[in-house]
C-alpha angles and dihedrals in degrees: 000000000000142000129204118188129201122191096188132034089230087063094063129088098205090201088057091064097065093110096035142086103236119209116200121194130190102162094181102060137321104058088044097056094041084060095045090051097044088051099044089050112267104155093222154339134242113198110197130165105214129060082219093051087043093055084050100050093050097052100048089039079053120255103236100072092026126081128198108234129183157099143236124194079350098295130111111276106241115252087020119117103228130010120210108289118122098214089068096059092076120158086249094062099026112046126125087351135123115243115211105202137208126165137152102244110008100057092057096056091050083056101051085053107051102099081062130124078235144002106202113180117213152184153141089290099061097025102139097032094064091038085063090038089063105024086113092040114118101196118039128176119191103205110195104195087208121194111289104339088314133102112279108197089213102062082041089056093049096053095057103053083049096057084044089061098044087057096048082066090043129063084182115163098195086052108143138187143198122230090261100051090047084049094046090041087058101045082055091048080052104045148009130240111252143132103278092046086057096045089047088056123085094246085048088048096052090049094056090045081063098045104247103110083142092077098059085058076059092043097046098052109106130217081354085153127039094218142119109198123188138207114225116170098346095313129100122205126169103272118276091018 
């Protein structure tokens, strides 16, 4: 087995991936809120990059059972139905809809990942679920999508307890790991992942400027969720779906 782990899209060479399961976090908050919304029904989900693409996508996919989605700068895009926030995606407002996304970091890295074997989006939320998902997997490429092409500790954070927990499945003598999995494997040896560690992050800090530190009590709880979803052809489903 071997991991290779990436703190920045730039980093990535998204031809090297073919052969590889790739992993992408975004802790606060994409990944987060794509799991919310997958758990709690929603039928699929449209990553797109730009506010203009998403627009284009929800009208031809039909307006009355699809929702725009996004952020920019972490706040609602205007016009758009629901921002980022995982508490909106709520069973209630998001079940058996298509959820057309947008956000400023998440969707690139989704991007960046899509000529993969597999795109397997994570986070807190659905820890132990993906660990298990990918305990037999041979190639594996942890993708953080960061904050604005930097290091974001809690993506970092995330992608070590989750290699903690794939290693717990495996006693593999030919394991390696990049310089980045033994670092985030040690920031996860070091510390746990709660609400105050996010809020005490760049990416948790932003959120409270903007008045939504509820979030983070969303974006801390692990293994909140028992899926796996899975991105095919630009659209991510929950696996086996």
């Amino acid at each position: 087995m071997r991991i290779d782990t990436y703190f920045t899209v730039p980093e990535v060479d998204g031809a090297s991936l073919a052969e590889s399961a790739v992993v992408v976090i975004d802790v606060v908050r994409a990944t987060t809120t794509i799991i919310e919304a997958l758990a709690n029904g929603a039928r699929a989900i449209f990553p797109t990059e730009s506010t203009e693409e998403a627009v284009r996508l929800a009208s031809s996919l039909g307006r009355e059972d699809s929702l725009l989605c996004g952020e920019r700068k972490g706040e609602k895009i205007e016009g758009f139905d629901l921002g980022n926030s995982p508490a909106e995606f709520t069973r209630e407002v998001v079940e058996d809809k298509k959820l057309v996304m947008s956000t400023t970091n998440g969707m690139r890295a989704l991007g960046v990942a899509q000529e993969a074997a597999r795109v397997l989006p994570c986070a807190l939320t659905n820890l132990t679920a993906v660990a298990t998902e990918l305990a037999s997997a041979e190639l594996i490429a942890i993708v953080c999508a960061g904050q604005e092409d930097g290091f974001s500790l809690d993506d970092a954070l995330c992608a070590g307890h989750l290699i903690q927990r794939i290693l717990e499945h495996r006693e593999d003598e030919e394991l390696e790991l990049n310089d980045a999995s033994r670092a985030v494997r040690a920031l996860a040896q070091a510390r746990e992942p709660t609400r105050r560690f996010l809020s005490l992050a760049a990416a948790g800090k932003a959120v409270i400027e903007i008045g939504l530190e509820d979030d983070l009590a969303i974006c801390a709880d692990v293994d909140r969720h028992d899926i796996v979803v899975e991105m095919h052809d630009q659209t991510i489903t929950r696996a086996g779906a």
